[in-house]
C-alpha positions as CSV (number, residue, x, y, z in Angstrom):
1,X,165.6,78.2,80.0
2,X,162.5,79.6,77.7
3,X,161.5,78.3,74.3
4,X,162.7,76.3,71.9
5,X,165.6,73.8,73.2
6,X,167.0,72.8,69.4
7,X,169.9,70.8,71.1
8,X,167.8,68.9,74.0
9,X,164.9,68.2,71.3
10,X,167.7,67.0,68.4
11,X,169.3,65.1,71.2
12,X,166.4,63.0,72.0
13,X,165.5,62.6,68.4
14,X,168.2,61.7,67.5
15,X,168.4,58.9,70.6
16,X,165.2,57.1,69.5
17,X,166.5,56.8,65.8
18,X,169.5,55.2,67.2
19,X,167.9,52.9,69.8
20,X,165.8,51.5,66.3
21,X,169.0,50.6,64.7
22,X,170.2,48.9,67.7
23,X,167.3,47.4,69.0
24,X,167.5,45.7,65.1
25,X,170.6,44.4,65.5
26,X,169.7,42.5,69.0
27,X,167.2,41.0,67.0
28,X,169.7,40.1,64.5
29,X,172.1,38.5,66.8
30,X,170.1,37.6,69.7
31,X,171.1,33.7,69.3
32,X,174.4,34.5,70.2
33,X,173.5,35.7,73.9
34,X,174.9,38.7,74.0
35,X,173.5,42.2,74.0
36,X,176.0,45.1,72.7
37,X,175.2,49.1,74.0
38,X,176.8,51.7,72.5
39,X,177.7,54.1,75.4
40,X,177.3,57.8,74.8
41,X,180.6,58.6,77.0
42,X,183.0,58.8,74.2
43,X,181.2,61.3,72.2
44,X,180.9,63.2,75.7
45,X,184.4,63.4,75.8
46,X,184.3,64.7,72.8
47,X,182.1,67.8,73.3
48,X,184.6,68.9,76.0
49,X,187.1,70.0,73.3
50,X,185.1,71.4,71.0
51,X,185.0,75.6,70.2
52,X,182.1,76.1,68.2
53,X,178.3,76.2,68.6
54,X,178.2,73.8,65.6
55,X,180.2,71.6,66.8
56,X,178.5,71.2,70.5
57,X,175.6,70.4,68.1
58,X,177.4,67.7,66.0
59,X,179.1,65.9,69.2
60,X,176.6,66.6,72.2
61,X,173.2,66.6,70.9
62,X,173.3,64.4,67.4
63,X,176.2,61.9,68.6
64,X,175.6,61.7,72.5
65,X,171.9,61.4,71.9
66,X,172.4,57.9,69.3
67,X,174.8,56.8,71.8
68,X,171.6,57.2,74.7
69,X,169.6,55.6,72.4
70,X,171.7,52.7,71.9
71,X,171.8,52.3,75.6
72,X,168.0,53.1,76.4
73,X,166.4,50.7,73.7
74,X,169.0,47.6,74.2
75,X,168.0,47.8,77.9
76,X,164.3,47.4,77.5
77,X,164.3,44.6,74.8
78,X,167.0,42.7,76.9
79,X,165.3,42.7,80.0
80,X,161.9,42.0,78.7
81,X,163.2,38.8,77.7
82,X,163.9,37.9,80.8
83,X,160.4,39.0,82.8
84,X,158.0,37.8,79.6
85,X,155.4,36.6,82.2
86,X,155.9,40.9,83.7
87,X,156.6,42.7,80.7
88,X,155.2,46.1,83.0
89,X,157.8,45.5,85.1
90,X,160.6,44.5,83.2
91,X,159.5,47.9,80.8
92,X,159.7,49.9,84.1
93,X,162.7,48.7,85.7
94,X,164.7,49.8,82.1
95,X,163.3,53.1,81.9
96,X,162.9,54.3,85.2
97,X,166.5,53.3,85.8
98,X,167.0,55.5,82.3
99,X,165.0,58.6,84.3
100,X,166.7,58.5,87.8
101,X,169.9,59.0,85.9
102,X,169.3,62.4,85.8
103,X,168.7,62.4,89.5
104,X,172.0,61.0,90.3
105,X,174.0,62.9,87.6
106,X,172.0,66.6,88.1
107,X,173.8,66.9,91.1
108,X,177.9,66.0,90.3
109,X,177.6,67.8,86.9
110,X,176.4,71.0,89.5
111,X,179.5,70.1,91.4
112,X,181.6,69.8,88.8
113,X,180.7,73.0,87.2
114,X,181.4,74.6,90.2
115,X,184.6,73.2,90.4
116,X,185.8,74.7,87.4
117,X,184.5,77.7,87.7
118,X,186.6,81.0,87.2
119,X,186.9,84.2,89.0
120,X,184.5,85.8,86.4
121,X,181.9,82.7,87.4
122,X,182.5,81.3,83.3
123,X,182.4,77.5,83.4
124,X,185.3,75.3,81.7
125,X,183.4,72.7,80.6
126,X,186.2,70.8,79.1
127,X,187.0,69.0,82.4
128,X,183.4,68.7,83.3
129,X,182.6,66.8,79.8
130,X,185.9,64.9,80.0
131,X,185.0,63.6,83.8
132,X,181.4,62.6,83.2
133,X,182.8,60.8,79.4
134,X,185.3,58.7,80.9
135,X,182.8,57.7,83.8
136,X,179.9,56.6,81.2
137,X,182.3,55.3,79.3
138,X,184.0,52.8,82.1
139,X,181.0,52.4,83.7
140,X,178.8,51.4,80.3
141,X,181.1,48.9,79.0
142,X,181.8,47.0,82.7
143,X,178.1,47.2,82.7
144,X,177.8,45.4,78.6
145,X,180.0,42.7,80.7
146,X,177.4,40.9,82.2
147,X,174.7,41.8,79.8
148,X,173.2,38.9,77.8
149,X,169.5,37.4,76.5
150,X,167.8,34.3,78.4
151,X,168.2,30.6,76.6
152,X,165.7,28.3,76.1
153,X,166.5,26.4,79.1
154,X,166.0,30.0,81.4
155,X,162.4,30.4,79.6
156,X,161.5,26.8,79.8
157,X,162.1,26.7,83.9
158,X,159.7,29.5,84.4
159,X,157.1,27.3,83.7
160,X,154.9,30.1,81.8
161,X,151.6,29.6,80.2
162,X,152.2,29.3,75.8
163,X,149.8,32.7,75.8
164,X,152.3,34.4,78.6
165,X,155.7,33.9,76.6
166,X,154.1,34.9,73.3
167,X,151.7,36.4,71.6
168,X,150.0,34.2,68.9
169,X,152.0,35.8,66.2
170,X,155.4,37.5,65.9
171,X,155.4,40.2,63.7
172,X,158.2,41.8,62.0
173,X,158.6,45.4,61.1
174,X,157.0,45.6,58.2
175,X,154.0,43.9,58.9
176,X,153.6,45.6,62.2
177,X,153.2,49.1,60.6
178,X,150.4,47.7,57.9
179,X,148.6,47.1,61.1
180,X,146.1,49.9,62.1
181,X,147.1,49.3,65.6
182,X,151.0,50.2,65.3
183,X,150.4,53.2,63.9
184,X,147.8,54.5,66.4
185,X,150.6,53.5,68.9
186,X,152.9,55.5,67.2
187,X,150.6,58.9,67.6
188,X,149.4,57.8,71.2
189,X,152.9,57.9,72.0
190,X,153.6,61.7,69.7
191,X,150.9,63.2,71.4
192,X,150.9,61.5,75.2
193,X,154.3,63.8,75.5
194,X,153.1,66.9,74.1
195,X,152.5,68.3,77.7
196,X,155.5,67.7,79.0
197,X,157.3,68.6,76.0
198,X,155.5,72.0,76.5
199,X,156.3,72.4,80.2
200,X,160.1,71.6,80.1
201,X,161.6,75.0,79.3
202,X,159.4,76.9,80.9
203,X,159.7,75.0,84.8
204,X,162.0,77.1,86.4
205,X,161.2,80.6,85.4
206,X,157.3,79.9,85.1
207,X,157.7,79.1,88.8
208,X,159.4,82.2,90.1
209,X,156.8,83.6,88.2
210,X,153.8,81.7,90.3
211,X,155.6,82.3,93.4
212,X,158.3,80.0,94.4
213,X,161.9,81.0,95.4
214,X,164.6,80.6,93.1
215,X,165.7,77.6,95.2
216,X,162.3,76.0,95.5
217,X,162.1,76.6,91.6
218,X,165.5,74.5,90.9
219,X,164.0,72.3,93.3
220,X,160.7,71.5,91.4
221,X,163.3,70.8,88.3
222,X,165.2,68.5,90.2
223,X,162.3,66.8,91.7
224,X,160.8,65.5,88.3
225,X,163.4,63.0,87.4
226,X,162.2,61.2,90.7
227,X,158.7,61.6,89.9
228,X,159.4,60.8,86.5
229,X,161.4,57.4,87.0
230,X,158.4,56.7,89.4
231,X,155.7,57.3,87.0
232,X,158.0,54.6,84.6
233,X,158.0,51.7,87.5
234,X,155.1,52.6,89.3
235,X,152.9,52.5,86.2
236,X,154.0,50.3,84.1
237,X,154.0,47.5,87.1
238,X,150.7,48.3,87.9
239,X,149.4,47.7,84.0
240,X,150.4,44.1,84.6
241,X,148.0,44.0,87.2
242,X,145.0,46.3,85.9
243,X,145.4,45.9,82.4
244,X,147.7,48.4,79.8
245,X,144.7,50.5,78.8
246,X,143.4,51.2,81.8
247,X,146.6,52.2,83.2
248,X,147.2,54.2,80.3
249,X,143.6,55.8,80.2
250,X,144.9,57.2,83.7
251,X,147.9,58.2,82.7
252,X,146.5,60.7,80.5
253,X,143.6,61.7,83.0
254,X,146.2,62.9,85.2
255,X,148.5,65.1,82.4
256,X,145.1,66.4,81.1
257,X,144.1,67.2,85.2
258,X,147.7,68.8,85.5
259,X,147.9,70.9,82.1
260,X,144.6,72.4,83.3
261,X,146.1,73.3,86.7
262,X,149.0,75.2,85.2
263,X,147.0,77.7,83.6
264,X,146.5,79.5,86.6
265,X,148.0,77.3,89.6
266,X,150.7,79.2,91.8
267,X,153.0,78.6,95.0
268,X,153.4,74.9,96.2
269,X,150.3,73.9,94.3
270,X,152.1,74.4,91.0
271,X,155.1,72.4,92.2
272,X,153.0,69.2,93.0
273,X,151.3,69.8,89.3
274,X,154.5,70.0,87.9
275,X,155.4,66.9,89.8
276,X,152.0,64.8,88.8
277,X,152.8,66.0,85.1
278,X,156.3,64.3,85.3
279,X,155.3,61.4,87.2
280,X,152.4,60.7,84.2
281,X,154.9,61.1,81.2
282,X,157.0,58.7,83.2
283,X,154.1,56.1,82.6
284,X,154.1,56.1,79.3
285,X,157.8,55.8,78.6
286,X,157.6,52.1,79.8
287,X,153.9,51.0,79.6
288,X,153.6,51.4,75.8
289,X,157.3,49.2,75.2
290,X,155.1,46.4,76.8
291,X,152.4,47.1,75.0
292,X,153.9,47.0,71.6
293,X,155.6,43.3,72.7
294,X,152.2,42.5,73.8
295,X,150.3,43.3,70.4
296,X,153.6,42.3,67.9
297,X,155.0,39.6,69.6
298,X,158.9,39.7,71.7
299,X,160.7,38.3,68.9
300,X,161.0,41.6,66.8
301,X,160.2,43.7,69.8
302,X,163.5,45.6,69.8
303,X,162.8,46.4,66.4
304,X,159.2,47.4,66.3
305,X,159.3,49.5,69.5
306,X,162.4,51.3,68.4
307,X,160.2,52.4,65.5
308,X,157.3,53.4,67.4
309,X,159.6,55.3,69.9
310,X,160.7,57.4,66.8
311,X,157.3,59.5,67.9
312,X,159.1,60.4,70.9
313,X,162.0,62.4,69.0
314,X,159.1,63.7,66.6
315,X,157.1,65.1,69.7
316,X,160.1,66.8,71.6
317,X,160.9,68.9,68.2
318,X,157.4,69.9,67.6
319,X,156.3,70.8,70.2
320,X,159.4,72.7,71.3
321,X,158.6,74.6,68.2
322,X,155.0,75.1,68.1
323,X,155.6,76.5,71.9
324,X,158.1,78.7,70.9
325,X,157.3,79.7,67.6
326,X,153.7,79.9,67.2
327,X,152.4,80.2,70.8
328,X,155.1,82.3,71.5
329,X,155.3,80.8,74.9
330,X,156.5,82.8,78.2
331,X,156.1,83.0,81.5
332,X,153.4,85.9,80.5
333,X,152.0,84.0,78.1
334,X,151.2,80.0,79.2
335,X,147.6,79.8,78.9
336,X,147.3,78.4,74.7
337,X,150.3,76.5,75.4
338,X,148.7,74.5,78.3
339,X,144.9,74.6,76.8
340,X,147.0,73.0,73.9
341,X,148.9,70.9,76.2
342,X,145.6,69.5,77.6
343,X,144.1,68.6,74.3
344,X,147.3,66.5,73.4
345,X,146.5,64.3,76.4
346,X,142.6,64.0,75.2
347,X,144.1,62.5,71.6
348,X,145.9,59.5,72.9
349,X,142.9,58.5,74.7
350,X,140.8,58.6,71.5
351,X,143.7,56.2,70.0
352,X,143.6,53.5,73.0
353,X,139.8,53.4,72.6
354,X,140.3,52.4,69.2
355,X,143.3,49.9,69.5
356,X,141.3,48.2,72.2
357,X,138.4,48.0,69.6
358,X,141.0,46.7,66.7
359,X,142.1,44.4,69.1
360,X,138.5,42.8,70.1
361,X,137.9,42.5,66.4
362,X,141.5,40.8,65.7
363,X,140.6,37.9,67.6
């Protein structure tokens, strides 16, 4: 697909302002043990009998993306409550987990869209919708069965240093964003997904157009949810050993190596750039939830990242639109959207350095 996706960019917006609401209410009820997700399935099911663009808008992107951002931001606060000596990891396991989804589902919604396909090859996506709601739906809530936050008796047996459970301070929303840091976070994380943003709709056909098969071009598509769930493990458990910022000073070396590339990369060579791309957006995805617990404390942490992944909803609509609407991207015409691409992965950079600074100073 070229251009401007409205409903995949609205979708993930819309996501990341839901996973803040949540996230807010763990923190609200947290005492009581038990962490609620709002699965997306129902408002799947949903979209299935709808007859209208408008309403595929209303039910598929606006409502199935707040119920994927209920799921996706419960997740990562929960379990980095229970890993607060390996917040890297715990970050990684939640969102890579979140990215192979669409490794696992890519292929039955394929199927199932064969399946109910007509003589005239026109898909009936009511029974496809209705299949994949009822198995989110059954699977999610067994799932939000044995879902719950660690006591004080579970934190107390891991025997952790005072400085690896906490931070010194806890902050809560609103004296997170007066900090410099937050906000810097907040851009790190707009920008740091600008060139993937900008590669998205233009995979498939911009790779025919450098030389791969049709086949091998589905392929590539297909191949960056692994790469991407990687890039969200794989990272984010290596910043616990290395450090966040130098993990994340890599991350972007790699997305500012591979926008360069796809100015003028063709054949295989453009597959493995689109794969190095996906793998480095993975990274941030996880490594920067850690981060934010690490600077603003894990009591409010559902709360604070939730706001700070607000950029991420921000960065999929802009950039969507900038590529479409002012670069007037196409397979013809890539180079100003990667150039552009490649200075969005220089900015975040520029932000670490200073966060790292504010940091030093802090203490």
């Amino acid at each position: 697909m070229n251009g401007y996706d409205y409903r995949k960019a609205v979708e993930t917006h819309k996501g990341h302002i839901e996973e803040t609401v949540l996230r807010g209410y763990l923190e609200e009820y947290r005492k009581r043990g038990v962490t609620f997700i709002r699965d997306g399935g129902d408002d799947l099911g949903v979209s299935s009998f709808v007859k209208t663009i408008a309403l595929l808008d209303l039910t598929y992107a606006i409502m199935a993306g707040l119920g994927s951002g209920f799921a996706y931001g419960a997740c990562i606060s929960c379990i980095q409550k229970w890993l607060p000596h390996k917040r890297g990891l715990a970050s990684g396991l939640a969102c890579s987990a979140f990215g192979l989804s669409t490794v696992v589902f890519t292929p039955v919604s394929n199927m199932l869209m064969e399946a109910n396909k007509n003589a005239d090859g026109i898909v009936n996506f009511t029974p496809v919708f209705l299949t994949l709601a009822v198995v989110f739906a059954v699977l999610g809530l067994i799932a939000c069965c044995f879902i719950s936050l660690p006591d004080d008796d579970y934190i107390k047996g891991l025997n952790l240093p005072k400085a690896a459970a906490s931070t010194n301070k806890n902050y809560t929303l609103g004296q997170a964003i007066k900090v410099p840091a937050f906000r810097c976070l907040f851009f790190s994380i707009f920008f740091i997904n600008g060139t993937w943003n900008l590669c998205v709709p233009l995979i498939k056909d911009l790779g025919e157009q450098r030389g791969l098969t049709t086949a091998m071009a589905l392929a590539c598509v297909s191949f960056t949810g692994i790469t991407n769930a990687a890039g969200r493990l794989i990272m984010a458990s290596l910043s616990d050993k290395i450090g966040r910022f130098n993990t994340m000073y890599a991350l972007c070396g790699l997305t500012l190596v591979g926008a360069i590339l796809l100015t003028f990369i063709g054949g295989y060579g453009y597959f493995v750039t689109i794969a190095l791309i996906a793998f480095a957006y993975g990274g941030p995805s996880a490594l920067n939830a850690a981060m934010c617990t690490d600077m603003f404390g894990p009591k409010n942490s559902g709360t604070n990242y939730g706001v700070a992944m607000l950029a991420l909803g921000f960065s999929s609509i802009f950039f969507n639109f900038v590529s479409k609407s002012i670069l007037h991207a196409t397979v013809a015409n890539v180079t100003s959207t990667f150039i552009m691409g490649a200075v969005t992965a220089v900015i975040p950079i520029l932000l670490m350095l200073y966060i790292s600074h504010y940091l030093k100073t802090r203490k």
